[in-house]
C-alpha positions in Angstrom: 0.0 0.0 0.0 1.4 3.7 -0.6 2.4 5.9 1.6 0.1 9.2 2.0 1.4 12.8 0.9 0.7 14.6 3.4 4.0 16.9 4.2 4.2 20.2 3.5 7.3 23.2 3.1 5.8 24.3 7.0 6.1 20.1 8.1 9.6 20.1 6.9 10.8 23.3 8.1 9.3 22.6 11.9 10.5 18.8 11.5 14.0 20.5 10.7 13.6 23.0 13.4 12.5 19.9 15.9 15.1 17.3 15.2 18.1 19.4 15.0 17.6 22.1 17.8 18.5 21.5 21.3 18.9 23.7 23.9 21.2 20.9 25.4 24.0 22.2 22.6 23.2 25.5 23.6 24.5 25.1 27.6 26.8 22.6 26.9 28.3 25.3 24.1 27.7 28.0 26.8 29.5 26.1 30.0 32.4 26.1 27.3 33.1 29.9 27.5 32.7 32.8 24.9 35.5 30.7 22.3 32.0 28.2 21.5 30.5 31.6 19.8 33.6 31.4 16.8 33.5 28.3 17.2 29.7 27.4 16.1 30.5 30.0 13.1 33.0 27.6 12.2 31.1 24.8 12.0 28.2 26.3 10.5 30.6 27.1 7.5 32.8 24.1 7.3 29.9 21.4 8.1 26.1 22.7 8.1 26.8 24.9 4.7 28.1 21.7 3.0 25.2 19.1 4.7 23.1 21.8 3.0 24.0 21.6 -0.3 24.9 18.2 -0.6 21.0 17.2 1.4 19.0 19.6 -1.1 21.0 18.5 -4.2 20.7 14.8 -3.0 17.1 15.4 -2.0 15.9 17.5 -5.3 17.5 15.0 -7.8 16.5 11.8 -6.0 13.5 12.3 -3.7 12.8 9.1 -3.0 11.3 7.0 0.2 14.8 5.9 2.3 16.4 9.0 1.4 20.2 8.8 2.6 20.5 4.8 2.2 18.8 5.2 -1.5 21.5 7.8 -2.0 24.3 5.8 -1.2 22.6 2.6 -3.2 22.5 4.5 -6.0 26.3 5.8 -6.4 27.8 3.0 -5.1 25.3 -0.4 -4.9 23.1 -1.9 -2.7 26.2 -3.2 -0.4 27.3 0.4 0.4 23.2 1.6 0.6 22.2 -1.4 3.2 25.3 -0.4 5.2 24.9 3.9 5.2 21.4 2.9 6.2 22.2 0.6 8.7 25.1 2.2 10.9 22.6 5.5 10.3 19.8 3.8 12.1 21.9 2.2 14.6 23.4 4.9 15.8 19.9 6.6 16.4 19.2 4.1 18.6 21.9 5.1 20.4 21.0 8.6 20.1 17.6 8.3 21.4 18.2 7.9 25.2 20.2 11.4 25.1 17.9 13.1 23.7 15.4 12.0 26.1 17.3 12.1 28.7 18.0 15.7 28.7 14.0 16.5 27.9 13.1 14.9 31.1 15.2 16.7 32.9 13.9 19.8 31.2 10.6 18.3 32.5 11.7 18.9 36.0 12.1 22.6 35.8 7.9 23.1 35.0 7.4 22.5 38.5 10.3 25.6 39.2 13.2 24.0 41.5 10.9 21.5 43.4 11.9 18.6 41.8 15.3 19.6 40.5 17.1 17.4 42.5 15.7 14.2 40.6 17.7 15.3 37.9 21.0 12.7 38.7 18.4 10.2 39.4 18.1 7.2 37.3 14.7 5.9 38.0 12.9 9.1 37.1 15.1 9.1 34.0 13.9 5.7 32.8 10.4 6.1 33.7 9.9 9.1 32.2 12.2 8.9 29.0 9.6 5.8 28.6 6.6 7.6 29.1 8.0 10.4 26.1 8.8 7.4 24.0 5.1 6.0 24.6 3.9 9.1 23.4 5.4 10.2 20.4 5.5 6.6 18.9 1.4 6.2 19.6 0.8 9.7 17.5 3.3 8.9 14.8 1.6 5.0 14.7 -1.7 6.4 13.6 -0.6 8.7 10.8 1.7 11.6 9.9 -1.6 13.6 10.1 -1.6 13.5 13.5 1.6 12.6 14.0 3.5 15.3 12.3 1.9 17.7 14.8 3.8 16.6 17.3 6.7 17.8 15.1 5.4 20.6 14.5 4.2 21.8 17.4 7.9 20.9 18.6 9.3 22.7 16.1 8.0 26.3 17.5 8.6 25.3 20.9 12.4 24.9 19.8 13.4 28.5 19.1 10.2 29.9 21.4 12.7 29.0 24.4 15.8 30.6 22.7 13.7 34.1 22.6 12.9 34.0 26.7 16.4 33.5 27.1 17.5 36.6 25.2 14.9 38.3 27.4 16.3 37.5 31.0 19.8 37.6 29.4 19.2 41.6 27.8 18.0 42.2 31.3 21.0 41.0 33.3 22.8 42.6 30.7 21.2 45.9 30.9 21.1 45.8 34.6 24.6 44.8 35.8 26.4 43.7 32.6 27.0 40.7 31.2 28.0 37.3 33.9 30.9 35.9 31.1 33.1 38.6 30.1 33.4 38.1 26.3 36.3 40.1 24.8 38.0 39.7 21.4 40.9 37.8 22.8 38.0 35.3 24.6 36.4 34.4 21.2 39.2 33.0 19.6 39.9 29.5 20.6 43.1 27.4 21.6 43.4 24.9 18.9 46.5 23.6 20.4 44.6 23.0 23.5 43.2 19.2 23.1 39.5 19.7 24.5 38.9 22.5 22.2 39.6 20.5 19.4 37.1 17.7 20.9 34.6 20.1 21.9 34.5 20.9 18.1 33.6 18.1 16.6 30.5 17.9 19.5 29.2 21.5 17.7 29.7 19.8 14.5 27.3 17.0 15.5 24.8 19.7 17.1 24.6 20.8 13.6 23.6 16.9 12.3 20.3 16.2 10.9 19.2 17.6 7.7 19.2 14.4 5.9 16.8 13.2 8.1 13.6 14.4 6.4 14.3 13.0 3.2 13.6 9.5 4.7 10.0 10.6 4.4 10.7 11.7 0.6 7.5 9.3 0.1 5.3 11.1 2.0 6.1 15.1 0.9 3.5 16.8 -1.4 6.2 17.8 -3.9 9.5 16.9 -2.5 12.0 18.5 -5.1 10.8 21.8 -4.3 9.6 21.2 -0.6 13.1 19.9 0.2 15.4 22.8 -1.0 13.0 25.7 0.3 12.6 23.9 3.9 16.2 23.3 3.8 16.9 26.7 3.9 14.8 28.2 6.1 15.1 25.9 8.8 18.8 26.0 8.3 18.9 29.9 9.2 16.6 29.4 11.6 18.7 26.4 13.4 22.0 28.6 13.0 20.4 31.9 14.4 19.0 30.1 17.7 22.4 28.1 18.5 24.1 31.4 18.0 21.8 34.2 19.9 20.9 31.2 22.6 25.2 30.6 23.3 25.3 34.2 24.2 22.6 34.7 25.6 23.5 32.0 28.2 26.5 33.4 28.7 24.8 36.9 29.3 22.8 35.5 32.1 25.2 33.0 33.7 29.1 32.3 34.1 30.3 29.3 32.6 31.4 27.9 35.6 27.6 27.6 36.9 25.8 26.0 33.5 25.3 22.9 33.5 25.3 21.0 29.9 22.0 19.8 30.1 19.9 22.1 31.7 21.8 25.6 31.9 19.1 27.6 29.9 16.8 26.6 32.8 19.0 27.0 35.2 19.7 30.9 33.9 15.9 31.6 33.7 15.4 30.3 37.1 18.4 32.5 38.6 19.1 35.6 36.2 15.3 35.6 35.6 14.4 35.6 39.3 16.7 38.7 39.8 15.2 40.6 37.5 11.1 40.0 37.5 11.4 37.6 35.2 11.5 34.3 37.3 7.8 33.2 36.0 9.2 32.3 32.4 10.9 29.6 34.0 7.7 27.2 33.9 6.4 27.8 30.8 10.1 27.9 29.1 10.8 24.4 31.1 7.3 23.3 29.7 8.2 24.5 25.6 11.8 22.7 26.1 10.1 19.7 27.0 7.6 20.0 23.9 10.3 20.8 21.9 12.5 17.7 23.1 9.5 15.5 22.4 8.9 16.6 18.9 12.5 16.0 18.2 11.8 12.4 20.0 9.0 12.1 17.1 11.0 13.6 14.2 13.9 10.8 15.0 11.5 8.2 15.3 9.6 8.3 12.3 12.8 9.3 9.9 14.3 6.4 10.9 11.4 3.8 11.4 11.6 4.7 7.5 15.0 2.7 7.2 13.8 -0.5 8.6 10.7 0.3 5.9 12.6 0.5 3.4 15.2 -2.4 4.3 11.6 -4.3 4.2 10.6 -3.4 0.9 13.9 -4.3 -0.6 13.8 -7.5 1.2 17.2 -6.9 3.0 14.8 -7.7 6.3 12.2 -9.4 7.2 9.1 -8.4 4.4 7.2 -7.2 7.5 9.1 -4.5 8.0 7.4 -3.4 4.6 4.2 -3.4 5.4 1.7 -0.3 6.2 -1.1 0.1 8.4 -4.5 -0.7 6.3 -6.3 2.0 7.8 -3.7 4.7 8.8 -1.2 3.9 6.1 1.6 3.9 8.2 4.6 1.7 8.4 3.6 0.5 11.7 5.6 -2.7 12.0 8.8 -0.8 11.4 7.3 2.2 13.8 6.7 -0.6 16.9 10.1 -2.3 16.7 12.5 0.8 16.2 10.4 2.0 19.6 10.9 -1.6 21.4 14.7 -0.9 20.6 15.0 2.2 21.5 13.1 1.6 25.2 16.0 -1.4 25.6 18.3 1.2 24.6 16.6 3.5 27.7 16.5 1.2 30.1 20.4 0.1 29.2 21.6 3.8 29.3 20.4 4.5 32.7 21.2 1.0 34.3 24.0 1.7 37.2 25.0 5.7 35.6 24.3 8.8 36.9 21.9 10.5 34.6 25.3 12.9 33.3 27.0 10.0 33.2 25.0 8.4 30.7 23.9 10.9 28.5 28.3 11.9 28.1 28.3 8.5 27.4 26.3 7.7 24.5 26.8 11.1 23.2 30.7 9.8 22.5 29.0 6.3 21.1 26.8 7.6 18.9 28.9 10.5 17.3 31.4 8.1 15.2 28.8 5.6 13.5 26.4 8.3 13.0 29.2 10.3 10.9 30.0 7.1 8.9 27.0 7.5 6.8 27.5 10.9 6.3 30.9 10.5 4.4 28.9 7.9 2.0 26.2 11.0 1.7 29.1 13.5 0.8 31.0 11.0 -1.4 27.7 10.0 -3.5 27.1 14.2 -3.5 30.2 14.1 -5.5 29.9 10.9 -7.3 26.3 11.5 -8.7 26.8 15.3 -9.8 26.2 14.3 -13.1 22.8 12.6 -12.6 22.2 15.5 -10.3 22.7 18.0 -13.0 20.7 16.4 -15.4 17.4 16.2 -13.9 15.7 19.4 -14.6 14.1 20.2 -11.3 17.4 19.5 -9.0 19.2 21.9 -7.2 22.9 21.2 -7.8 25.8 22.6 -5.3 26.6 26.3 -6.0 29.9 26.3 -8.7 29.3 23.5 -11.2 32.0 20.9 -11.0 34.6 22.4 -9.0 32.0 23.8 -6.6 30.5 20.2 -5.8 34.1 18.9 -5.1 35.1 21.7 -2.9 31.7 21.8 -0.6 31.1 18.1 -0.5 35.1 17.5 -0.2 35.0 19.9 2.9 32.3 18.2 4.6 33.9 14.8 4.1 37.0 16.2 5.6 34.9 17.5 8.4 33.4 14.9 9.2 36.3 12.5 8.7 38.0 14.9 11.3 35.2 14.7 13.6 34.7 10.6 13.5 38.9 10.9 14.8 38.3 12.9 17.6 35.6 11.3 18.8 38.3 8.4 19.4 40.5 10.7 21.8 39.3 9.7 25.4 38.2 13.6 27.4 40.8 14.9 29.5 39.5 13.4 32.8 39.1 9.9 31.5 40.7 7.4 33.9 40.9 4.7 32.0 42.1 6.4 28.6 43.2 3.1 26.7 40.3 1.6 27.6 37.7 4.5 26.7 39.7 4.4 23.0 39.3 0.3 23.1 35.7 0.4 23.8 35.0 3.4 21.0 36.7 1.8 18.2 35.6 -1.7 19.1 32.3 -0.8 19.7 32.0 1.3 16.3 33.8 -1.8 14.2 31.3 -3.8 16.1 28.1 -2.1 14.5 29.9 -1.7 11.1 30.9 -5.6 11.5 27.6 -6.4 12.1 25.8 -4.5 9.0 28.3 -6.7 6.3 27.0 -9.8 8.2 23.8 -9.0 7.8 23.8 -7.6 4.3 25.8 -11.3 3.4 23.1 -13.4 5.3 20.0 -11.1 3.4 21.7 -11.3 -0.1 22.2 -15.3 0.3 18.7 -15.5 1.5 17.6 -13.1 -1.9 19.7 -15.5 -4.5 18.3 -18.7 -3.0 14.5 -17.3 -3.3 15.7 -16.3 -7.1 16.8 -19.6 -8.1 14.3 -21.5 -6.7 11.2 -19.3 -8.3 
């Protein structure tokens, strides 16, 4: 059964706006001093410019259900395609417990500072990551209709958070000057200092996520020229919030006192109180937690769509293929990517403080996710030709040599970040043993996605020859 057209330029832009904004990248860029300010400019130009134009020429030129993983197919065979799909959807099962992890413990902060104190504790964590989870799967289950409101809705409550912050932080600037002192010689970062570098490539992957909308290339009314206007909205829009939210933050509170997951309610709470502004920190907590669930949703669905695909294809199980008869939905692949990701919940918060866990899968997930992003900047390049001949694409600005310098700097980007991510923090204690479990752990996911695609592609020749 087909899937129903029901995504507009305004589902895009707020599913953009949803999955890519968090106000956790804004503290834990904030808690890093006034050097994160030149150093989001950076990766805005050396990473989120060239995701851009390599996701709407991609998208414009192939708009097709599966988006990255038909991509990769397409330049360089269904081997290359199963694998960019499936170290992309493994790694957001990874990703999922951080990002719900950090909206429940925006949750907290609706009830002002009552229940702050549950925010190291792992039992609240689980149970109400779970409950988030529950939610956003159930409205995506019975349609994008319904479902994409939760996106959407999500999507305004991302930036809506980032203008109460410049608020309280123009009043604590106004009214005894600014609690970071920023000065020229303050914006420009060490790069021969170690965690700078690091830090880095954790702003690169704040920036992640325009490819993810494509997966749903199936279900946009007019996807090649949905995709590029979206694209660029949401992109400005994603870049001015990270930007005016960092300082902000800093405006309001010292470095030393953010906290990377919740600092922007921690500075409403405080610098807001101060100044007659301490009532925004409810409804701000409330927006950050609707925001964090409509990024829950936008993940869930874009994904889902791989394991739909693989279905289709036959590369899994055909059940994974099939669509709800009434909601037209793929509902099987909806149910098991949330089953996984709960596991993946419950597994993150086992034994770990809540910090604890969410630093740790944010350093799992960062490598394999950035694996299918240098198959995604390589087929950019490699299908530039095909790209250029359809008549409604959007190709990267500069012809030939334009498409080879944007897509060859994100490669190099990213290829820069997925090293770093290997470097164990300063105050690791076991540093051989952090590097170890990284690079085993990624080779173990990458491992297990040839096995698989061996196992399905035996399975589809001995069908073939018996038919």
């Amino acid at each position: 059964m087909a899937l129903e057209r029901a995504l507009k330029i305004r589902d895009i832009v707020l599913f953009n706006v949803a999955a890519i904004i968090g106000m956790r990248w804004v503290a834990l860029a904030a808690a890093n001093g006034p050097s994160s300010l030149f150093l989001w400019v950076l990766a805005a130009l050396v990473f989120f410019v060239p995701q851009g134009f390599a996701v709407i020429a991609l998208a414009s030129a192939i708009p097709e259900e599966g988006g990255l993983y038909v991509w990769t197919a397409r330049a360089f065979g269904a081997r290359h395609g199963f694998l960019a799909g499936w170290l992309y959807w493994a790694s957001n099962i990874l990703y999922f417990p951080t990002l719900t992890l950090s909206t429940v413990v925006f949750a907290l902060y609706v009830f002002d500072l009552r229940f702050a104190y549950l925010e190291q504790n792992a039992t609240y964590a689980a149970g109400a990551s779970l409950v988030l989870l529950g939610i956003a799967l159930f409205f995506n289950v019975i349609g994008l209709k319904s479902g994409r409101w939760v996106q959407n809705i999500g999507g305004v409550a991302s930036w809506l958070p980032a203008v109460a912050l410049a608020v309280v932080a123009l009043a604590a600037l106004l009214h005894g000057g600014s609690a970071t002192p920023i000065t020229p010689r303050s914006l420009m970062p060490d790069f021969g200092n170690l965690p700078t570098i690091l830090f880095f490539a954790n702003l690169c992957f704040g920036f992640a996520g325009l490819e993810l909308a494509p997966m749903l290339a199936g279900e946009v009314v007019e996807p090649r020229k949905t995709f590029p206007r979206a694209i660029i909205i949401s992109g400005l829009t994603i870049a001015a919030c990270y930007l005016i939210g960092t300082m902000s933050l800093m405006w309001a509170l010292p470095p030393g006192e953010t906290s990377i997951i919740s600092g922007v309610n921690q500075a409403i709470a405080k610098a807001g109180a101060r100044h007659g502004l301490g009532w925004l920190g409810a409804p701000v907590a409330l927006l950050m937690t609707i925001a964090g669930l409509g990024g829950i949703g936008a993940w869930l669905i874009g994904t889902a769509r791989l394991l739909f695909v693989g279905g289709l294809d036959r590369y899994l199980p055909p059940v994974f293929g099939r669509t709800h008869p009434r909601w037209k939905t793929p509902y099987v692949a909806l149910l098991v990517q949330g089953a996984l990701s709960a596991l993946f919940i419950l597994a993150a918060t086992r034994g770990d403080t809540v910090k604890g866990a969410y630093l740790k899968l944010v350093n799992a997930t960062l490598i394999v996710y950035f694996i299918p992003y240098l198959y995604m900047f390589a087929a950019a390049i490699k299908l530039r030709m095909e790209i250029a001949r359809q008549p409604q694409a959007i190709p990267v600005p500069g012809g030939k040599a334009g498409s080879l310098f944007w897509n060859g700097l994100g490669f190099l980007t990213t290829t820069v970040s997925i090293i770093l991510a290997l470097i164990p923090p300063a105050d690791t204690a076991d540093r051989r043993g952090f590097f170890v479990q990284v690079l085993s752990g990624s080779f173990g996911f990458l491992a297990a996605g040839w096995v698989l695609y061996a196992i399905a592609e035996r399975r589809r020749r001995s069908t073939a020859a018996t038919q």
